[in-house]
C-alpha positions in Angstrom: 112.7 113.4 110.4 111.9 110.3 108.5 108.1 109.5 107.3 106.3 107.9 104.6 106.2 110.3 102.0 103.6 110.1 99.3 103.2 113.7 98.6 101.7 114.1 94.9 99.0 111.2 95.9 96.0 111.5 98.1 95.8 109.9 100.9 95.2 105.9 100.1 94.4 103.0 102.2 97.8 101.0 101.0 99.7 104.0 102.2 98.3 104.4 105.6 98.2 100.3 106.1 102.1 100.2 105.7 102.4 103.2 107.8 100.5 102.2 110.9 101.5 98.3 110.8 105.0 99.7 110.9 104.5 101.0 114.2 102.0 98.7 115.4 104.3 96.0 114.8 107.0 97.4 117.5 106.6 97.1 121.2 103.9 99.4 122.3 103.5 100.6 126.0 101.1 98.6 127.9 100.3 101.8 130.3 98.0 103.2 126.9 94.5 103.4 127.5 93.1 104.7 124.2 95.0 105.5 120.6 94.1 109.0 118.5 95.2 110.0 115.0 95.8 113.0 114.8 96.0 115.4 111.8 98.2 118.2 111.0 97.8 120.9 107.8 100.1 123.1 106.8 98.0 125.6 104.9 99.0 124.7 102.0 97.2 121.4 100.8 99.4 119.2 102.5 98.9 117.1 105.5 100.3 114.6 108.0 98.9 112.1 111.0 100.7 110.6 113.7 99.6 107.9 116.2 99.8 108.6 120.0 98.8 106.2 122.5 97.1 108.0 125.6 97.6 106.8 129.4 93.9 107.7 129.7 90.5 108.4 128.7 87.4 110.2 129.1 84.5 109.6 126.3 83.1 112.9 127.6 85.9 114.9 127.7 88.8 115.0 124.3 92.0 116.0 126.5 92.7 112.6 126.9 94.5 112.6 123.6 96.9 114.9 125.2 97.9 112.3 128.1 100.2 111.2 125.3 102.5 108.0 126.5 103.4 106.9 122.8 104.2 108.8 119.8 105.2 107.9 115.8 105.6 111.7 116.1 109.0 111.2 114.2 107.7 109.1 111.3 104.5 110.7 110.2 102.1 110.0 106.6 102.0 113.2 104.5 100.3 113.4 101.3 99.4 116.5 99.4 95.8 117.2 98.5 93.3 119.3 97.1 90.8 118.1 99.7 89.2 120.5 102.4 90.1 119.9 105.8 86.5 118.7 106.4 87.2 116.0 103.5 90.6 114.9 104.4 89.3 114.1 108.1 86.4 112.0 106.9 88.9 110.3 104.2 91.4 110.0 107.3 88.3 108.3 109.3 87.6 106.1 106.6 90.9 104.7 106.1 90.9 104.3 110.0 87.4 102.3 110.0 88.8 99.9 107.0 92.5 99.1 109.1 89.6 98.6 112.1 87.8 95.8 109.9 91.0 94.5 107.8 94.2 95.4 109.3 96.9 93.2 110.4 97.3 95.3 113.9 93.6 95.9 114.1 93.4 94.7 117.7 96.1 96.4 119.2 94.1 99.6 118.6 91.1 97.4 119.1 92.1 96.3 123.0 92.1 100.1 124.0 89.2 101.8 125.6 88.8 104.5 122.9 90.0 105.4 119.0 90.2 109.1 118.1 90.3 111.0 114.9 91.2 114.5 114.2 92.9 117.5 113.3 95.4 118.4 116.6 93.5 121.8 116.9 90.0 120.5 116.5 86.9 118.4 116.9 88.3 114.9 118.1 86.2 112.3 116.1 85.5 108.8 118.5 85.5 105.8 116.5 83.6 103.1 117.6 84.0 99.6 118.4 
């Protein structure tokens, strides 16, 4: 499985840029309707996110992040940290929010109905527009 390894490091806003304009940069499905980040742990301090691209959404109901139509799923960000999991999600958020204001792709996530944040087992976060 190839990724973007920065294990050591906390998570940084250079890291996650190259990572998601990597994949923004390729042909992405036009059947998505909304993007989520999702965020994995492995119990011991380290952690990875993937982008999938949904073929639908519901702002009132999170299973739409598992209509998945589009997946980096084989080149994830990891990073080790000493963050919680509560931390790392609002770091992960805010790293999200800055690529929303300053990145290169920002309107291909941008021209979707919905952006979600979140560990894959948990609360899914809805960014807004």
């Amino acid at each position: 499985m190839a990724f973007l390894g920065i294990f050591g490091k906390e998570l940084s806003y250079s890291s996650f840029e190259k990572w998601i304009d990597r994949t923004l940069s390729a042909n992405i499905p036009n059947n998505i309707e909304a993007f989520c980040i999702n965020i994995y742990e492995d119990g011991s301090g380290r952690y990875s996110i993937e982008l999938i691209g949904a073929g639908s959404f519901d702002k009132e109901n999170s299973d739409w992040a598992c209509d998945e139509v589009f997946t980096n799923r084989e080149e994830p960000l990891k990073w080790k940290s000493n963050k919680s999991w509560k931390e790392t999600q609002t770091c992960v958020e805010g790293v999200v929010r800055q690529y929303l204001i300053n990145g290169r792709y920002a309107s291909v996530l941008l021209s979707k109905k919905g952006i979600g944040v979140g560990f894959v087992d948990g609360e899914l976060v809805l960014l807004e527009k």
